[in-house]
C-alpha positions in Angstrom: 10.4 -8.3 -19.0 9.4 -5.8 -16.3 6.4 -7.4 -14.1 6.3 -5.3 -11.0 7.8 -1.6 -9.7 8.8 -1.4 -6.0 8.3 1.9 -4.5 10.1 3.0 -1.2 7.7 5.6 1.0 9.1 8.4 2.3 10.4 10.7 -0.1 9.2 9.0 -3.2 5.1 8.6 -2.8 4.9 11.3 0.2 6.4 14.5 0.9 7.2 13.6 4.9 10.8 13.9 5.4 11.3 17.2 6.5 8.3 16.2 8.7 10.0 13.0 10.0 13.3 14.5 10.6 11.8 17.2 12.6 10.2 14.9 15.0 13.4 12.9 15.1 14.9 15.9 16.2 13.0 16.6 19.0 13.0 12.7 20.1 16.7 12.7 20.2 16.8 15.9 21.9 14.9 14.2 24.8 17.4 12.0 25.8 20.5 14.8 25.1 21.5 14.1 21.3 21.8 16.9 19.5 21.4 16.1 15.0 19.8 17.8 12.3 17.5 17.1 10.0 20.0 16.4 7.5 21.3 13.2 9.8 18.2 11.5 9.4 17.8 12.3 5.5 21.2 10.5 5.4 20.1 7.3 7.7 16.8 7.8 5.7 15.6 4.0 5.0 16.7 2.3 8.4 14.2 0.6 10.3 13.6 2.3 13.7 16.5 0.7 15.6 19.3 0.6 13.1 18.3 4.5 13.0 18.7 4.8 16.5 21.9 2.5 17.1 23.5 4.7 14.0 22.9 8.2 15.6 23.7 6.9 19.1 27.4 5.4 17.6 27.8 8.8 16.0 27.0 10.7 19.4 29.7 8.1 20.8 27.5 6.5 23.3 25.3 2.9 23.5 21.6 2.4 23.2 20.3 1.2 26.1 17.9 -1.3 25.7 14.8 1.2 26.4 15.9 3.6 23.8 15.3 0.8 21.1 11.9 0.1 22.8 10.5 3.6 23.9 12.0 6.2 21.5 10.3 4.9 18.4 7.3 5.5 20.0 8.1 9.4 21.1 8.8 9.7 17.9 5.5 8.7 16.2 4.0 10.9 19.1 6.2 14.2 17.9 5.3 13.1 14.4 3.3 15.7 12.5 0.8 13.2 10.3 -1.6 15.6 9.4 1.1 17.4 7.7 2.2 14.7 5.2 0.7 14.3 1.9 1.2 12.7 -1.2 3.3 14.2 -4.0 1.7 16.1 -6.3 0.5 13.6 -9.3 1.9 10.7 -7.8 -1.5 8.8 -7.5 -2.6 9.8 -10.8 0.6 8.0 -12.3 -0.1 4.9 -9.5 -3.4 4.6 -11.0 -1.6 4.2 -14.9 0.8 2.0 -13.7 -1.3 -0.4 -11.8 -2.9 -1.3 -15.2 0.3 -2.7 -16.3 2.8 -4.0 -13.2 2.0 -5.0 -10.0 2.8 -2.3 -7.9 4.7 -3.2 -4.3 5.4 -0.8 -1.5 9.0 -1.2 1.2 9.4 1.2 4.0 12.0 1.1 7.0 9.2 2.8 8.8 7.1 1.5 11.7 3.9 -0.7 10.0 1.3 1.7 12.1 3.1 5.0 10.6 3.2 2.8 6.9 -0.8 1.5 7.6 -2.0 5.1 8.2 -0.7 6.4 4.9 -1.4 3.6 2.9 -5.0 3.6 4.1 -5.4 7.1 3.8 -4.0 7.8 0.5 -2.6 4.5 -1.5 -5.5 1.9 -0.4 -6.4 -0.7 -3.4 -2.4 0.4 -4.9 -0.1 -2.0 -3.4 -0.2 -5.9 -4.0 2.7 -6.2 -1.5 3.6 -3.8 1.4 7.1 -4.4 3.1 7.5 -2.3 6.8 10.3 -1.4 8.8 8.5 -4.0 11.6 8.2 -7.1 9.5 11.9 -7.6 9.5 14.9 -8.1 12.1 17.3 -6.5 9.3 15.9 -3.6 7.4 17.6 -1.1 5.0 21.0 -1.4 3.8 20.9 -4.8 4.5 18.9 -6.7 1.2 16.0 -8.2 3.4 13.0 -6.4 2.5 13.6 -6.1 -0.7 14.1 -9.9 -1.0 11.0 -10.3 0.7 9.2 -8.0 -1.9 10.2 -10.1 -4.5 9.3 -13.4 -2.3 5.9 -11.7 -2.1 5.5 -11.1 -5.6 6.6 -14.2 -6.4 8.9 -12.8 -9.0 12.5 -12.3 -9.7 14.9 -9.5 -9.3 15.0 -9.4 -13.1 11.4 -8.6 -13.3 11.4 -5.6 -11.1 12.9 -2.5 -10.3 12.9 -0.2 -7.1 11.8 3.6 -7.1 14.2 5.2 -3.9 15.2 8.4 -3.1 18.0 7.5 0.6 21.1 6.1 0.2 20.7 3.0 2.4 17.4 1.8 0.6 19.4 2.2 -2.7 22.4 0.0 -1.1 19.4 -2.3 -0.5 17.8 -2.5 -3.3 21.1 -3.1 -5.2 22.1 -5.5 -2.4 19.2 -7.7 -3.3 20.2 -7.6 -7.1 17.6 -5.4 -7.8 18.1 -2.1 -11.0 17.3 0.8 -8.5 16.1 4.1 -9.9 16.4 7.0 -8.0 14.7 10.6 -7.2 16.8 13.2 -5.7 13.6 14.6 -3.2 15.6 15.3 -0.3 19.4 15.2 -1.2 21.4 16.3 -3.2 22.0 13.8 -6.7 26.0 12.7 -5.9 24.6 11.2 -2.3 22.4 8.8 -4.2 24.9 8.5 -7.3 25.1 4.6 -6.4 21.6 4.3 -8.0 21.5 3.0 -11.8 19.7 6.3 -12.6 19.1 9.1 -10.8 16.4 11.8 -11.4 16.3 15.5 -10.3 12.9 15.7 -9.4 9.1 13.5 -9.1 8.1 15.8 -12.8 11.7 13.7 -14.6 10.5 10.4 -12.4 6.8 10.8 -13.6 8.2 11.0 -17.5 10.6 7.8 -16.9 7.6 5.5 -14.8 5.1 6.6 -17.8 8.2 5.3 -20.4 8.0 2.0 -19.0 4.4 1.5 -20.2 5.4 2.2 -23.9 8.2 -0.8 -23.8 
């Protein structure tokens, strides 16, 4: 019996990739690596320094230890925050939901970039809220999902995952977990590993609403 839906951030409740890309961009312009904003929507899900380690091996150099420290942080500088904002109808259906499941929230990104959205949009949603800073391991690797569930107190059969980024679905099925997911940023066979993928927020708005009548 479904108890509890696990929502990833980025992508699924907000409309901020484009937004974090860009400042990603510009951070790993800095320090003379040149990607697009495609390359993050790809690594999309990583905590901050498997993202970084990731670009830097596909640059071909190492990570010193002060990019891991000090390029997060440029990054959340460059960020645009005003700019992000919640898809359109996506608190409406939060508010339906919460009636029935418990609702949890796991992000690989930082927990001040996580806190300001939550509190500014999604406060009194979540029961559980999983960052990219609780965790050593984040996204592909099972761990904050896992941790959702350990939260919750529930099991991986009473839950499922709402993702739209290839390495949060690995995670998500990693930890055992049925992983829906929205194509938001990319296109639908780059997220095919999902159980179910949907086109758009209007198709995942119609599935999350057909959970209610089970």
């Amino acid at each position: 019996m479904l108890k509890a839906i696990i929502f990833d951030v980025d992508g699924v409740l907000v409309d901020s990739m484009p937004f974090q890309a860009e400042a990603w961009v510009k951070t790993f312009k800095e320090v003379g690596i040149n990607i697009t904003r495609e390359d993050i929507y790809e690594l999309e899900g990583s905590n901050n320094k498997k993202l970084i380690e990731l670009i830097f091996e596909k640059a071909g150099k190492e990570p010193e230890p002060w990019h891991l420290e000090q390029l997060p942080e440029k990054k959340r500088e460059a960020l645009e925050f005003d700019r992000i904002k919640p898809y359109e109808g996506i608190m409406n259906c939060l508010e339906v939901l919460k009636r029935h499941f418990k609702l949890a929230l796991v992000s690989g990104s930082h927990n001040d970039t996580v806190n300001k959205i939550v509190n500014k949009y999604f406060s009194n949603y979540f029961d559980v809220i999983i960052t990219g800073s609780d965790l050593e391991r984040g996204k592909p690797n099972p761990d904050p999902y896992l941790k959702a569930l350990e939260k919750l107190d529930l099991t991986k059969n009473e839950c499922i995952v709402i993702e739209n980024a290839p390495l949060g679905i690995t995670a998500a099925k990693r930890a055992g977990l049925y992983c829906v997911a929205v194509a938001s940023m990319l296109e639908p066979e780059k997220i095919e590993h999902a159980d179910l993928v949907l086109e758009d927020h209007a198709a995942l708005f119609k599935y999350l609403k057909s959970l209610i009548a089970k």
